[in-house]
C-alpha positions as CSV (number, residue, x, y, z in Angstrom):
1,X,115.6,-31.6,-87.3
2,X,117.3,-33.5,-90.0
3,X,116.2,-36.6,-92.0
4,X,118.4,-38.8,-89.7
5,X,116.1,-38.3,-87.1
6,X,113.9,-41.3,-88.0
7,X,116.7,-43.3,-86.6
8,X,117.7,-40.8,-83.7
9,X,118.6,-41.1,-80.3
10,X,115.4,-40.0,-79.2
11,X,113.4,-42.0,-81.5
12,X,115.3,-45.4,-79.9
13,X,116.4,-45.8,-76.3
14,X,120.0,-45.7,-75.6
15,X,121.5,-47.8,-73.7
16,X,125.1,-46.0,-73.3
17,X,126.6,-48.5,-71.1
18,X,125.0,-51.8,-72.3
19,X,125.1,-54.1,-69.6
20,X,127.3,-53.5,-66.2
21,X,128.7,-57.1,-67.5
22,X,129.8,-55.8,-70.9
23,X,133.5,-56.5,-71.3
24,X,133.7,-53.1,-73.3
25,X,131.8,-51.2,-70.8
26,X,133.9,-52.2,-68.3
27,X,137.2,-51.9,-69.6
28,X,136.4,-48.5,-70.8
29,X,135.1,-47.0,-67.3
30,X,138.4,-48.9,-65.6
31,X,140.7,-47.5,-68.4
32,X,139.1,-44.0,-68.2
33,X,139.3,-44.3,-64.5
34,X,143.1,-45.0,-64.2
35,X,143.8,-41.8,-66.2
36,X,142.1,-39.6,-65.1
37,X,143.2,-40.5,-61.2
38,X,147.3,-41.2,-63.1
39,X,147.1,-37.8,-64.1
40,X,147.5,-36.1,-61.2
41,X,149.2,-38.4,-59.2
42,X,151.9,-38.8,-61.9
43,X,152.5,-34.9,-61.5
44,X,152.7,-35.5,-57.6
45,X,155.4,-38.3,-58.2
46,X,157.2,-35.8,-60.1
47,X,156.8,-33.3,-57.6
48,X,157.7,-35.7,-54.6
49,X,160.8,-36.6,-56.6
50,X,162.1,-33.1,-57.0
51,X,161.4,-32.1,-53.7
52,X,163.3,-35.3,-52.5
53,X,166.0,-33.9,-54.5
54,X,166.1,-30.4,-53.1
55,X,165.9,-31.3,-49.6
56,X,168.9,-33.8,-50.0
57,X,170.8,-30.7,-51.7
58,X,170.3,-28.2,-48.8
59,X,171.0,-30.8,-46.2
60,X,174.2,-31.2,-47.9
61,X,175.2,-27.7,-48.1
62,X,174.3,-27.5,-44.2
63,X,176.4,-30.3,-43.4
64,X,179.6,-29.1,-44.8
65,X,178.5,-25.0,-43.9
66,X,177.7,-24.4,-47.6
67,X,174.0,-23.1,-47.0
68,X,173.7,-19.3,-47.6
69,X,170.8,-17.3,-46.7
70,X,170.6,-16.9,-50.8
71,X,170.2,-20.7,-51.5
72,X,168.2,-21.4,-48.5
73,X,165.4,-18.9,-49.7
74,X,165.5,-20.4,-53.0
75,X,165.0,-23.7,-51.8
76,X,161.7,-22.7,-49.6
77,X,160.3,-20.7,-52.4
78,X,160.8,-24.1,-54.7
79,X,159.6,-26.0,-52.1
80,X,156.5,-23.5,-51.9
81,X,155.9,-24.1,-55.0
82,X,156.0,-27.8,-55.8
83,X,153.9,-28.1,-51.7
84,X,150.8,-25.7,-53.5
85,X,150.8,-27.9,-56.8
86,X,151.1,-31.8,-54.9
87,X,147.5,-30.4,-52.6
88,X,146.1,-28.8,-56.2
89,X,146.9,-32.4,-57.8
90,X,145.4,-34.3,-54.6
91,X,142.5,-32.2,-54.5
92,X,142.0,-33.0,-58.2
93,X,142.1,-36.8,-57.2
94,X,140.1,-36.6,-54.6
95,X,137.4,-34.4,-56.2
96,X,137.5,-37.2,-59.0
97,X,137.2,-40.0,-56.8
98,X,134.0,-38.6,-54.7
99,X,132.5,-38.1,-58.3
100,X,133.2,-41.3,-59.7
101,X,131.0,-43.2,-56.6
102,X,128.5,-41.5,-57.9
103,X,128.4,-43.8,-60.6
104,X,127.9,-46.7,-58.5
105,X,124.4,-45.6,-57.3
106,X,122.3,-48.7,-56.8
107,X,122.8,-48.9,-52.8
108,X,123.5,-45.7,-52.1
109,X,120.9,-44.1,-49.4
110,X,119.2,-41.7,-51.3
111,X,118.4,-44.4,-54.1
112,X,116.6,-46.0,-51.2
113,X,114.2,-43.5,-49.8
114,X,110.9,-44.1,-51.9
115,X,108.2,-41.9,-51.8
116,X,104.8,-40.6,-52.9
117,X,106.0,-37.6,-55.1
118,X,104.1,-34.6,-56.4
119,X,106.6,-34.0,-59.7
120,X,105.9,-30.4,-59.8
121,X,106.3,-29.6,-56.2
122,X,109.4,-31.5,-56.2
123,X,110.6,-29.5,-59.6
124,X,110.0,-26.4,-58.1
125,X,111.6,-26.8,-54.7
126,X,114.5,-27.9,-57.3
127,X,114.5,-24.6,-59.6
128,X,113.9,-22.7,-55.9
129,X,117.1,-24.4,-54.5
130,X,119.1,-23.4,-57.7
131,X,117.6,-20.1,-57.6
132,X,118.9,-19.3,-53.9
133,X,122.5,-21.0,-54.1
134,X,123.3,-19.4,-58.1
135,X,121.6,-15.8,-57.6
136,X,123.8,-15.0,-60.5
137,X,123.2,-18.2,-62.5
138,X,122.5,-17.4,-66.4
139,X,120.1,-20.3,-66.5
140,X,116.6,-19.2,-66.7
141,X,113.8,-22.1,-66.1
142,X,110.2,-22.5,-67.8
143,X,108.2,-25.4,-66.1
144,X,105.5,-26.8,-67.8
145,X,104.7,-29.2,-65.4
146,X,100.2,-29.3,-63.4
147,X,100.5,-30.2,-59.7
148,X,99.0,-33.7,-58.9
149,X,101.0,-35.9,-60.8
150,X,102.0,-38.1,-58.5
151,X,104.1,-41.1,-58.5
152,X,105.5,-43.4,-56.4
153,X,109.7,-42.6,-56.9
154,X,113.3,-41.7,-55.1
155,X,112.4,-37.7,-55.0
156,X,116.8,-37.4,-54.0
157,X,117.5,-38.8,-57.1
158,X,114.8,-36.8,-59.4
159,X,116.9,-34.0,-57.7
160,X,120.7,-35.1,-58.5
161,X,119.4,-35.8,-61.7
162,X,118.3,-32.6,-62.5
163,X,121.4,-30.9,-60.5
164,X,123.8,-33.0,-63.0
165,X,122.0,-32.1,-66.3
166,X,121.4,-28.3,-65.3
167,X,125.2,-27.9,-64.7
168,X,125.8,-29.7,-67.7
169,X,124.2,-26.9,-69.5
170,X,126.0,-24.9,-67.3
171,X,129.4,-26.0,-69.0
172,X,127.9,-26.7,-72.2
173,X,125.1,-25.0,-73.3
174,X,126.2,-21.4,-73.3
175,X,129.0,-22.0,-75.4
176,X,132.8,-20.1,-74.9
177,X,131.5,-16.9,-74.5
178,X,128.6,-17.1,-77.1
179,X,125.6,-16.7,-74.7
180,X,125.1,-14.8,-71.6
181,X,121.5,-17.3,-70.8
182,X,120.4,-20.4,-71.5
183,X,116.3,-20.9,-70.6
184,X,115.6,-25.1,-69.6
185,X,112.1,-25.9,-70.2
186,X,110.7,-29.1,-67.8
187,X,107.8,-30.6,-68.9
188,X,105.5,-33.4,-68.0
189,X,103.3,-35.9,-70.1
190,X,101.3,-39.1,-68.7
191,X,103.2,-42.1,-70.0
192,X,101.7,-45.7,-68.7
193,X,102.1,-46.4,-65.1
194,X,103.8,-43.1,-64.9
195,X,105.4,-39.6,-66.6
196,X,107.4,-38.9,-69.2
197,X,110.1,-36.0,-68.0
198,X,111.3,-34.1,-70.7
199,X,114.4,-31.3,-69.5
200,X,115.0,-29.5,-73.0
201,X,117.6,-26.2,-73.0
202,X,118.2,-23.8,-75.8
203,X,121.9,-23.7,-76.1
204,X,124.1,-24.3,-78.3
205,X,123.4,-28.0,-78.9
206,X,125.5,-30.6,-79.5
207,X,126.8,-32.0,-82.8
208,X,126.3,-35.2,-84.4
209,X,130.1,-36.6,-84.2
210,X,129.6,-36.1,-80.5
211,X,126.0,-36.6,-79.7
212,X,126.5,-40.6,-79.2
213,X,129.2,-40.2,-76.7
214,X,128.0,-37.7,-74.2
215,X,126.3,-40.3,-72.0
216,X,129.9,-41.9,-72.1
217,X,131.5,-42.1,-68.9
218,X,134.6,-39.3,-68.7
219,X,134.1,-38.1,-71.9
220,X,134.0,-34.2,-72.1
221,X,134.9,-31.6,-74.7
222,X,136.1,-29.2,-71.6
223,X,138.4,-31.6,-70.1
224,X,141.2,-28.3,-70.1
225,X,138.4,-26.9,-67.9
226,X,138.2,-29.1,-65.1
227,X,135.9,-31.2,-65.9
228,X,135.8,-34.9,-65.5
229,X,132.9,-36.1,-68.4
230,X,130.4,-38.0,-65.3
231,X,127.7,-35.9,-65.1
232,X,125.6,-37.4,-68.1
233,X,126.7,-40.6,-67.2
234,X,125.4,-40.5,-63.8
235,X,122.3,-39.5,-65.0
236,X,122.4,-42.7,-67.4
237,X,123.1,-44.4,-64.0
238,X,120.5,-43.1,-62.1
239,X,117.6,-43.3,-64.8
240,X,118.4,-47.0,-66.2
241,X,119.6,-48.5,-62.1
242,X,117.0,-46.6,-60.2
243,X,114.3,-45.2,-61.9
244,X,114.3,-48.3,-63.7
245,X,113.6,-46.4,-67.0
246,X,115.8,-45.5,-70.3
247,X,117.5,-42.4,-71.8
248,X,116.2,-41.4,-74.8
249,X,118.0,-37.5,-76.5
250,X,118.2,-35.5,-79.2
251,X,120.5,-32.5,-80.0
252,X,121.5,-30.3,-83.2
253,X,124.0,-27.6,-83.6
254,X,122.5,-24.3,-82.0
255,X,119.0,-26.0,-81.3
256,X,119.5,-27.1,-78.0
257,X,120.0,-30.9,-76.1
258,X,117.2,-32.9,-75.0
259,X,117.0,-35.5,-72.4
260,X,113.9,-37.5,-71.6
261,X,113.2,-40.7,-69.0
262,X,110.0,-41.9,-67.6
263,X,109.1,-41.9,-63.9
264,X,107.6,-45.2,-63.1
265,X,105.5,-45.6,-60.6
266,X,107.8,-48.0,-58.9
267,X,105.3,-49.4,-56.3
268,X,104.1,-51.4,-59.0
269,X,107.2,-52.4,-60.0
């Protein structure tokens, strides 16, 4: 690692949102919000329009016997068309919409269900789970983690947060075509009233222009890809609102990206 690392991220505890009350957190998640939804629903305004257009043209030609078998085929394959690219576009919406509650975790069910959790059987049933569903997956886990270390937590969200910062490697970590795996090591160390989780991966890391705003919510470097830029910042969510702990990280250009949190024992919180 570099000299900067005295002052790095995971050396200090980031808190990537500040407080849900600060005016520049807010206005950023609220501004980010109404593009990413305007986006598509701009393109379906367009695409409304036109096909507003068209079908005022061909009812025309009907009413004064001008419709040919010609134009009329023209018009349902335009019509085709601009139909296929409105659901794409509401799809998109939609699919950005479910992701964006997931921000808002605090009273969601799953943030409700605490348990006595054994970390390493709940680890494994998660690396079992993404075994069985991603046969073909290029992610290749080492767990590091001695049963009995049990802790009083939400076991649900343990899980989404490993599900969000696995795919995150997913998108990330491999690169554009530079790797065909990526191995995530999860470890465990006692820490207070609880563990310190550490989920490290070997990819191609992250550099230091971008490092402080991946936990920044819809920020993304493969936005042409689909993606909306929540997954770290659910994760933030989940770890500072739930697990009542902080994010600490550290990344390099091909050395990998590291997240760590602590798992309180939250009966005693």
């Amino acid at each position: 690692m570099s000299n900067k690392q005295s002052t790095s991220p995971l050396a200090e505890p980031q808190s990537v949102l500040q407080e849900a009350v600060s005016n520049q957190a807010v206005s950023g998640l609220v501004a980010g919000v109404s593009h990413e939804i305007n986006t598509p629903l701009g393109v379906n305004i367009g695409n409304c329009t036109l096909l507003i257009e068209l079908l005022d043209e061909v009812a025309n030609k009907y009413n004064n016997g001008a419709l040919d078998a010609e134009s009329f085929g023209e018009f349902l394959d335009t019509a085709k068309d601009l139909s296929a690219s409105m659901l794409k576009n509401m799809r998109r919406a939609s699919k950005l919409l479910s992701t964006f509650k997931q921000v808002a975790v605090k009273n969601t069910e799953e943030a409700s269900m605490l348990e006595q959790v054994d970390i390493a059987e709940c680890v494994s049933e998660f690396v079992a789970a993404h075994g069985m569903h991603n046969q073909a997956s290029p992610i290749i886990f080492t767990v590091q983690i001695p049963p009995g270390a049990i802790v009083t937590t939400y076991p649900a969200v343990i899980t989404q947060i490993l599900t969000a910062l696995t795919s995150n490697t997913l998108i990330h970590g491999l690169g554009v075509g530079k790797r065909e795996h990526c191995c995530i090591t999860l470890s465990l160390a006692p820490a207070g009233d609880g563990y310190q989780f550490n989920f490290a991966d070997d990819g191609v890391g992250v550099s230091d222009e971008i490092l402080p705003k991946v936990f920044d919510p819809f920020f993304t470097t493969r936005r042409g890809a689909g993606n909306a830029g929540l997954g770290l910042s659910i994760v933030h969510n989940l770890v500072r609102e739930v697990l009542k702990s902080e994010v600490y990280y550290e990344s390099q250009p091909e050395k990998g990206f590291k997240v760590s949190f602590k798992i309180h024992n939250l009966a005693l919180c």
